[in-house]
Steps between C-alpha positions, in 0.01 A plus 500: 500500500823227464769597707807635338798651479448809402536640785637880652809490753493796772742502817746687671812209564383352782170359458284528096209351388333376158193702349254358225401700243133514702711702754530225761760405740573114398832479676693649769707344776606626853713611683735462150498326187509139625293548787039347561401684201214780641319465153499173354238473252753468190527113647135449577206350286225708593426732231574844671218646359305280742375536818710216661825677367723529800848644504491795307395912471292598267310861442264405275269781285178415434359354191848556391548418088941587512804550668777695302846470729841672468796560714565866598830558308808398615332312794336194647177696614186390353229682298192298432203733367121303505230586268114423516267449203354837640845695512604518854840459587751464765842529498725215742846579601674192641838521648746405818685815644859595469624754605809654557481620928859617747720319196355175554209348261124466631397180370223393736329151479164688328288525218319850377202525285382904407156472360369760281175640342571568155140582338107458609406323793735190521412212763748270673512247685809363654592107642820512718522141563838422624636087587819325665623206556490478099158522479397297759329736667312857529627799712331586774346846541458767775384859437581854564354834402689516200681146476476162487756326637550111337667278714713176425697258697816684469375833380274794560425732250276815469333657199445829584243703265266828433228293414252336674656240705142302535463514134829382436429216714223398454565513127219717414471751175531856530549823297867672489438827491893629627814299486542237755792342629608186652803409662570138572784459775616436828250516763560864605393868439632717210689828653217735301187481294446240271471592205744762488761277651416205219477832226883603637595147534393467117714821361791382717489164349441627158807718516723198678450290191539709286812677625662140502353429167722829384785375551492133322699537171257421253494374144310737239292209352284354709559741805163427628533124533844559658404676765165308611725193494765660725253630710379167513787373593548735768207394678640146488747614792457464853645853555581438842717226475608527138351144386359461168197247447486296141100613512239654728261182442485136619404166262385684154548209333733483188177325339178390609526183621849476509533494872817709471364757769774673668572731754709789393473720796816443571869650425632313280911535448476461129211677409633812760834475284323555156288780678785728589640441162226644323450766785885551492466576130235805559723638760276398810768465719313499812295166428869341488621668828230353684508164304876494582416565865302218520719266307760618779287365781423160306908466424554582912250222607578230258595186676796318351479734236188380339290705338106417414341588191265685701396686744177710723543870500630524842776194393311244675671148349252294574191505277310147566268493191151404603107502350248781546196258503223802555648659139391307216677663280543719179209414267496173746856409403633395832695423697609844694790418604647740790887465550725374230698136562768641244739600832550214551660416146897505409443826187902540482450815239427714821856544559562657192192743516611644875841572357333677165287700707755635694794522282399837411521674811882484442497710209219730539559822643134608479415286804452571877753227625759384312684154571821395579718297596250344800228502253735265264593281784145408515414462162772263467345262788199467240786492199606191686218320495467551114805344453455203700156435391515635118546095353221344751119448437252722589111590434586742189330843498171374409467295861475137355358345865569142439799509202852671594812534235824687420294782354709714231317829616592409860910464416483778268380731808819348697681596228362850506539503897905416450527797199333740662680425854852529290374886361378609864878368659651668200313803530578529881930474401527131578675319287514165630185431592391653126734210395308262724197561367548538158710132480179355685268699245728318177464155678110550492475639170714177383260262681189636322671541167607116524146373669250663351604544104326242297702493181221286321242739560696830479357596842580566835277243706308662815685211732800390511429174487212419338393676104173695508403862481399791681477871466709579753796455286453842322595627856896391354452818275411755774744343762817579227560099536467509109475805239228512269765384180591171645445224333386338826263708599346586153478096470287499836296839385379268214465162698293710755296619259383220326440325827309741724334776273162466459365819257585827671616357798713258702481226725780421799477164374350191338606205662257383814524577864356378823151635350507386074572712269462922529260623292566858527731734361732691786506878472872536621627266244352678221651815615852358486405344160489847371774635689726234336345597128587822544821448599549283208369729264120406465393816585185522303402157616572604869336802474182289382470241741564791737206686408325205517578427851361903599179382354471215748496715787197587658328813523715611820870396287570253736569111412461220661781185473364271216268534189328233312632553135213374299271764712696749626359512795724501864528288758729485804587710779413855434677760503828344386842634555605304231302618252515862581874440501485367134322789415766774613787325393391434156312887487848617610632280175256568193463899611643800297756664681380832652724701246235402221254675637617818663 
C-alpha cells in the first residue's frame, strides 16, 4: 500500500494525529503539535502492513477485504467500519477528548479508540507500537492488570483498556465479542470504569464540537466542506496559548524529489493572519481571542521590536532547523527536517499582518476584551517598524533562503499596517495620530505605485526592483490597495495569468529559486485566483475552477499545500491552513445568500 495523503485528522487542540484510510495512526506528536511525534510511520519506509512497521496503532480485522470511513457529523471523531470476505464487522471510533469540565476545557495529551462488534464473529488484532526521538527509537514497556504503560525519554504514557492486556501486547488475534476501549494518555488511572468513562468522554466530545460547530455562520452551498475545513482549522490551534501552526506535518515534500521538505509545525505570523480572516468571516471569534492573546505575548517579548516570521506554540524564538536521520521520509523523500531556519530571515510583511489581525478588536463589540488606547500604543511599536523597514529587502513570503529584495507584497502589508493603524487612532477619537498614520500610509502607497508599475508590461512587478511575477500580487485586491476596475490591477490580473496558470490551477511562481524551478501548483494561490475572478465578474469561471479544487480534496476534505497540475495529486505539508483558508473564503464568495433558500 503507497503512502498517501488521504488521510483522517482527529484531535482535541492540543495534541491530533493523522489516520490512513486502513485505520492507522501514521502521525501524532507530543506533548503538542511540534513536539517527538508518538506515531511516526507517515515518514517511514517500512510498509506498515509489515511486521517491521514501527511507530504507529493499528487494530487490524482479520482477512479484512475494506474499510469504509466517515466523520461523525459536525466533528473530528472517526468512524472506520471493517468488513471480511465472510461478513464480520467491527466498528472503530477514533478520537482525542474534549470536554467542557468547572468552565475550563479538558484537552488531555490522549488518544481514544472504542472498538465495536458490528456482525458475526469479528477477530482483531491490535499493534500499539509507539517511537521518539523521531523515530529513532521504540518505547519501552511495563505492564499492569489492565495497562501498559510506554515509556520515552521525556514521557510516560499509559494505554489503559478492557481487553486483554497480554493480547494486546503481545500482538496476538482475538475475537471481540463486546466493545472495547482504549485510552492512550498520561501515565495515571481514569477516575471510573473504562469504558464508560471513554463512552461519556465520547458523547461529551461529540456534543463540544458540535455545539461550536452551531454557531459558525455558514454558507448554504457547500455547508459541509465549510465546516470540516473550519473544524480543521480549529484543530490547527494550540488552544492554550492561542498559536496557530501553518500544518500539523513536517517535510511532505512539495514534489518528490524536490527536496523542498519543510517543517510547518510551527506558528507562522502570516499564515495565523489569513487563518483568523477566514475564521473571522464564520463568526469564530474565539480562535481570534486566543490568536490575539498570543500575538500579545510575541509583541511584549520582541527585542528591538523585531518580529520573526515564526514561531513554537509556547513562543519559543528560537527554532534551530536540524535532520531527523532515523526518518527516511515520506515515500523516501527526505530530508525530515525538524525546526524551521526561516526565524532567522528579515519577512517585513509580518508587520502588517499583526496590525490586520488585531485591528478588529477596536470595532467589534462581540468580543470579550476590547482595545484601547494601551492596545494602540502597542500596535504602533510594530506600525513603526513597517514604516522604517517597508522600502528594504527582505526574504518575500515564499522564504527565498539565499535571494532577498524589496518585495511588493512585503510594502504593500506596511502599507496596510499604516491604514489600518490610522482607522484604529481614528476610531479611538484621536485625531492626530489618525493624521500620522494615514500621511505615512499615502507615502507608502506612492512608493509602490512609482516602484513597482511596469508601464511596458501593464503590470505591477512582484519587486520593486527587479520585473517578474508572482501570485501574491492578487493579495493588492483583497488588501483594498487596488479595486477590482483599475486599470492597474486588471493589467496585473492578466499578466499573472498568462505567467503562472497552468490548467485549473496556479503556481506562486515561475522563475527559479535556491532549488530550480517548482513544479507544483500551490493550493492557496489558486484560491485567490478565484477570489479575484469573482470579484471581477468571472463568476462562472470561478465557480468552476472552484469546484474543481473540492474535487482535489481527499476523502476526509482536507488539503494539503501543493498539487501537481498534470496529476492532480497533493503534495506538501498536510493539513494546510492555507488551503482550507482558500476554501472558506472563496465558499463564503460563490454561495447563494441564505435568503434564496429559506
Amino acid at each position: 500500500m503507497t503512502t498517501s495523503l488521504d488521510l483522517w485528522l482527529i484531535g482535541n487542540c492540543q495534541v491530533s494525529a493523522l489516520i490512513d484510510r486502513a485505520g492507522r495512526f501514521v502521525w501524532a506528536c507530543v506533548p503538542q503539535v511540534d513536539g517527538d511525534p508518538l506515531f511516526s510511520s507517515l515518514l517511514s519506509d517500512r510498509d506498515p502492513a509489515g511486521e517491521s512497521a514501527a511507530g504507529l496503532w493499528a487494530v487490524e480485522l482479520e482477512g479484512c477485504v475494506s474499510v469504509t470511513q466517515h466523520y461523525r457529523r459536525n466533528t473530528p471523531i472517526l468512524v472506520s467500519i471493517h468488513r471480511d470476505e465472510a461478513g464480520n464487522a467491527i466498528e472503530v471510533i477514533d478520537f482525542c477528548p474534549r470536554v467542557q469540565r468547572l468552565e475550563r476545557v479538558y484537552r488531555p495529551i490522549a488518544f481514544a479508540r472504542i472498538v465495536r462488534p458490528l456482525s458475526g464473529v469479528p477477530r482483531i488484532r491490535v499493534r500499539l507500537r509507539p517511537t521518539y526521538a523521531f523515530g529513532e527509537r521504540s518505547a519501552a514497556r511495563t505492564f499492569g492488570s489492565n495497562h501498559i504503560r510506554y515509556v520515552t525519554d521525556s514521557h510516560v504514557f499509559r494505554m489503559t483498556t478492557n481487553a486483554a492486556v497480554r493480547l494486546v501486547s503481545e500482538e496476538l488475534p482475538f475475537r471481540v465479542e463486546r466493545p472495547l476501549h482504549f485510552f492512550l494518555g498520561p501515565d495515571e488511572g481514569l477516575s471510573g470504569q473504562i469504558g464508560g468513562t471513554v463512552d461519556q468522554m465520547l458523547a461529551d466530545t461529540t456534543a463540544e464540537w458540535r455545539l461550536w460547530a452551531r454557531g459558525l455562520a455558514t454558507p448554504p452551498d457547500w455547508q459541509e466542506a465549510v465546516i470540516r475545513a473550519a473544524i480543521s482549522l480549529k484543530l490547527c490551534q494550540h488552544e492554550e496559548t492561542g498559536a496557530i501552526v501553518a500544518a500539523l506535518t513536517t517535510s511532505i515534500p512539495e514534489h518528490a524529489g524536490s527536496q523542498r521538505n519543510w517543517d510547518y509545525r510551527y506558528c507562522w505570523i502570516r499564515d495565523a493572519y489569513y487563518t483568523v480572516l477566514a475564521l473571522n468571516r464564520l463568526g469564530a471569534l474565539d480562535v481570534l481571542e486566543g490568536y490575539l492573546s498570543y500575538l500579545r505575548n510575541i509583541v511584549d517579548a520582541a527585542k528591538g521590536g523585531h518580529i520573526q516570521p515564526l514561531y513554537s506554540v509556547l513562543g519559543e524564538a528560537v527554532l534551530e532547523e536540524r535532520i531527523a536521520p532515523s526518518l527516511p521520509g515520506y515515500r523516501g523523500c527526505g530530508p525530515v527536517r525538524i525546526g524551521n531556519e526561516a526565524f532567522i530571515q528579515l519577512q517585513h510583511d509580518v508587520y502588517g499582518q499583526i496590525v490586520l489581525s488585531n485591528v478588529q478588536a477596536f470595532y467589534d463589540a462581540r468580543l470579550l476584551r476590547i482595545s484601547g488606547l494601551q492596545d494602540l500604543e502597542a500596535l504602533e511599536r510594530v506600525g513603526e517598524r513597517a514604516w522604517q523597514l517597508y522600502d528594504q529587502p527582505d526574504a518575500g513570503l515564499w522564504e527565498l533562503r539565499t535571494q532577498k529584495a524589496v518585495h511588493t507584497y512585503s510594502a504593500a502589508m506596511s502599507w496596510a499596517a499604516c491604514d489600518r493603524l490610522a482607522n484604529a487612532a481614528k476610531a479611538l477619537g484621536l485625531a492626530e495620530r489618525h493624521g500620522l498614520w494615514a500621511e505615512r500610509a499615502a507615502r507608502i502607497r506612492e512608493f509602490i505605485e512609482v516602484n513597482g508599475w511596469r508601464p511596458d508590461r501593464q503590470t505591477m512587478s512582484a519587486t520593486l526592483t527587479g520585473d517578474h511575477l508572482d501570485a501574491s500580487l492578487i493579495q493588492l485586491l483583497d488588501l483594498k490597495f487596488f479595486k477590482p476596475d483599475d486599470p492597474r490591477f486588471q493589467g496585473t490580473m492578466k499578466a499573472v495569468e498568462t505567467g503562472l496558470r497552468r490548467g485549473a490551477y496556479m503556481l506562486r511562481y515561475a522563475t527559479e529559486d535556491d532549488f530550480g524551478l517548482p513544479k507544483t501548483a500551490f493550493n492557496f494561490c489558486t484560491f485567490w485566483l478565484i477570489e479575484a475572478l469573482h470579484i471581477m465578474g468571472r463568476q462562472e469561471e470561478a465557480r468552476a475552477l472552484f469546484e474543481e479544487m473540492l474535487s482535489r480534496r481527499t476523502a476526509s476534505g482536507l488539503l494539503s499545500e501543493d498539487i501537481d497540475p498534470e496529476t492532480g495529486e497533493l503534495w506538501g505539508n498536510f493539513p494546510q491552513t492555507y488551503s482550507l483558508v482558500g476554501l472558506i473564503n472563496c465558499a463564503l464568495l460563490l454561495s447563494r445568500p441564505w435568503s434564496t433558500v429559506r
